[in-house]
C-alpha positions in Angstrom: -15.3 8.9 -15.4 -14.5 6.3 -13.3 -13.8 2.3 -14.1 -17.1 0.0 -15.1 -18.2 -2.8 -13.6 -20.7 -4.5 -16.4 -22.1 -7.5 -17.2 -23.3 -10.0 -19.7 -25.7 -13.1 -19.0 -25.9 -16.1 -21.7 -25.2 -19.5 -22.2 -21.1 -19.1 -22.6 -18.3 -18.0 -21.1 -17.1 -14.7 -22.9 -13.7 -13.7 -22.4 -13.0 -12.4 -25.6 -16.2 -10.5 -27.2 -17.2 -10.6 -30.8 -18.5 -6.9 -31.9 -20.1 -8.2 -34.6 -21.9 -11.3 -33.2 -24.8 -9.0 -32.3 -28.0 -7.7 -34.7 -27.6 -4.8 -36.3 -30.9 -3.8 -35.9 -30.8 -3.9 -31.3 -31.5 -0.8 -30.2 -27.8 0.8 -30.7 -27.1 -1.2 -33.7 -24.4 -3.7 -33.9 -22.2 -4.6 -31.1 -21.6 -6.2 -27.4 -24.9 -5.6 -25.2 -23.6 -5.4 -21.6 -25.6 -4.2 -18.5 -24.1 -1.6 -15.6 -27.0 -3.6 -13.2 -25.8 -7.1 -12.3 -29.6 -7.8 -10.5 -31.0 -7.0 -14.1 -28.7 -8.7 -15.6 -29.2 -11.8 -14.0 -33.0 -11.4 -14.7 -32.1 -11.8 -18.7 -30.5 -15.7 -17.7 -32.5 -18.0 -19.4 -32.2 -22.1 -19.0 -32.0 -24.3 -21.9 -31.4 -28.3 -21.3 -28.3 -29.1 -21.1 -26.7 -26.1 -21.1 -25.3 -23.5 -18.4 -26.4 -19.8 -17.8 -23.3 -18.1 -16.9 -22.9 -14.0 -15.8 -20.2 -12.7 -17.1 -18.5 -9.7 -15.5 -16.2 -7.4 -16.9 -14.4 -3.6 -16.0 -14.5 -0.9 -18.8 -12.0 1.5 -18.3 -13.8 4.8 -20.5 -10.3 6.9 -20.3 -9.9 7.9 -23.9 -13.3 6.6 -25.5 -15.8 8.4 -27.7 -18.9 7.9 -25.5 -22.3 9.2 -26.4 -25.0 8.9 -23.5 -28.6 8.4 -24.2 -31.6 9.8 -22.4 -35.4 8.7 -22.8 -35.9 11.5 -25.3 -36.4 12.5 -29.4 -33.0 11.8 -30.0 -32.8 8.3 -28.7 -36.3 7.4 -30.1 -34.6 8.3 -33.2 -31.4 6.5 -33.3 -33.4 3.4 -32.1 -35.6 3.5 -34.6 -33.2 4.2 -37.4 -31.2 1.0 -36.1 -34.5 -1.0 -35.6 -35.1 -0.1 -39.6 -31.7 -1.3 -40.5 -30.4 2.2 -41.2 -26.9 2.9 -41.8 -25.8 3.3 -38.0 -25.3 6.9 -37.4 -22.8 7.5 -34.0 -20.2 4.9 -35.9 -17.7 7.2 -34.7 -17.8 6.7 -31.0 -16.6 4.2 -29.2 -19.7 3.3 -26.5 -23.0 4.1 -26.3 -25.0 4.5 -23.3 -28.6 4.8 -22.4 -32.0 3.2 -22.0 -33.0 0.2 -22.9 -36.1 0.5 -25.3 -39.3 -1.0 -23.0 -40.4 -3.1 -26.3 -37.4 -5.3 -26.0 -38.4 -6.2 -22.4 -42.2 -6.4 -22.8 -42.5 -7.2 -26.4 -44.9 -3.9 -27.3 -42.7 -3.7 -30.9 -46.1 -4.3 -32.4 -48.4 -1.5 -30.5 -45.0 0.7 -31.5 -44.9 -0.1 -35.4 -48.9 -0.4 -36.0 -49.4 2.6 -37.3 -51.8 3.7 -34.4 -49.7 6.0 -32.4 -47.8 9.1 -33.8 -43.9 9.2 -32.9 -44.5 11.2 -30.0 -47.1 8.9 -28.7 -44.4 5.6 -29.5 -41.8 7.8 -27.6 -44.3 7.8 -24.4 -44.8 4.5 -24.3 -41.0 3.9 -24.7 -41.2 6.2 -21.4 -42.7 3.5 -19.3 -41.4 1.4 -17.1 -37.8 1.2 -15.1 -35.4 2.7 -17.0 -32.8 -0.5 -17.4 -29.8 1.0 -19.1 -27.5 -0.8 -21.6 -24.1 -0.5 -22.5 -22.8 -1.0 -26.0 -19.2 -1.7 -27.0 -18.7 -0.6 -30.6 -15.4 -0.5 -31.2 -12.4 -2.1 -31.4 -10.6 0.3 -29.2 -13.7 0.2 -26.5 -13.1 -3.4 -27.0 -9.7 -3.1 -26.0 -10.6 -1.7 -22.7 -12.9 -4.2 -21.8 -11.4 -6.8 -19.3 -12.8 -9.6 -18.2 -13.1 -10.1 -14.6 -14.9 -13.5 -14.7 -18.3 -15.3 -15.4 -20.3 -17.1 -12.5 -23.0 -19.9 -13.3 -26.4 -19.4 -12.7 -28.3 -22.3 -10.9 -32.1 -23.5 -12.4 -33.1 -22.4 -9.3 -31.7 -18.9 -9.3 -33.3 -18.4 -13.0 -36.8 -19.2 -11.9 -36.5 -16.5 -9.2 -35.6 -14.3 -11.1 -38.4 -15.0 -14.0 -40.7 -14.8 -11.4 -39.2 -11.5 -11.0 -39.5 -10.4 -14.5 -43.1 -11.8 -14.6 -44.6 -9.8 -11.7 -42.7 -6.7 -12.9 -44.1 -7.1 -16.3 -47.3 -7.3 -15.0 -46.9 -3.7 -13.6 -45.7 -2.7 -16.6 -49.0 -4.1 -18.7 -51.5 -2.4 -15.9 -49.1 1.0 -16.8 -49.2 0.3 -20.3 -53.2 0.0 -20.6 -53.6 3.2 -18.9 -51.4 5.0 -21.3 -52.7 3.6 -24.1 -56.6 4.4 -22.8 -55.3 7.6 -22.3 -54.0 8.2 -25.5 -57.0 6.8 -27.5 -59.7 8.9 -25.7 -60.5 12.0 -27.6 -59.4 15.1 -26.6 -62.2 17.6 -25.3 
């Protein structure tokens, strides 16, 4: 596998990551969040007075790491789940984890996903929708140690609104998806 180039959007300039800064309970538990998509990335930069939105880039070089690579299946439903439940984390032993980004931490369905009304398979398919975003998680110290950082660009006001507006029109796609699935679920099978 060849070198990384990743990145990380917020309101400081990272050089050195914290592992443990993070929640434990993000999709792949505890760690540094980082993006392989620099155009989504930018679309997570926020603005906050008096502050500035920086994206920070980095290279990960995987030679040597434990990786475990996550597909839009059971098994990643799972592990998100677990960590969203404040489980004891369960792939401690590798190094990076790769894979998906769960659609409820872009479009805020966490509620529809933990009411009770749909069954694990029927959460899973609405996990299903929407771009695929993939995420990046350092977890250890030795991934950490092959993380450099390449540098961290400032993001103008005017750049974030572009790419809110971004965000917005693509999360009204996703809603229009969304309330088809969910008709389509709740209609009784004949």
């Amino acid at each position: 596998m060849e070198t990384l180039r990743l990145y990380h959007t917020g309101f400081q300039v990272i050089e050195k990551p914290d592992l443990l800064a993070g929640r434990k309970n993000a999709d792949f538990g505890q760690g540094f969040y980082l993006s392989n998509n620099e155009e989504f990335s930018r679309r997570w930069a926020r603005q906050h007075k008096g502050m500035t939105t920086y994206l920070n880039t980095y290279e990960l070089d995987p030679e040597g790491l434990r990786i475990k690579r996550f597909v839009r299946d059971a098994e990643w439903f799972e592990y998100i789940f677990a960590n969203r439940a404040d489980r004891p984390d369960q792939l401690t032993d590798y190094d990076v984890i790769m894979g998906p980004i769960a659609n409820d931490t872009i479009y805020d369905t966490w509620g529809i996903l933990t009411s009770g009304w749909l069954s694990s398979e029927q959460a899973l398919r609405v996990l299903k929708k929407g771009n695929p975003y993939e995420q990046i998680v350092i977890k250890s110290e030795k991934a950490l140690a092959a993380l450099r950082f390449t540098g961290a660009d400032p993001l103008s006001p005017e750049e974030i609104a572009g790419y809110r507006q971004t965000v917005h029109a693509e999360e009204e796609q996703f809603q229009k998806e969304l309330a088809e699935l969910l008709a389509a679920i709740d209609e009784p099978e004949q």
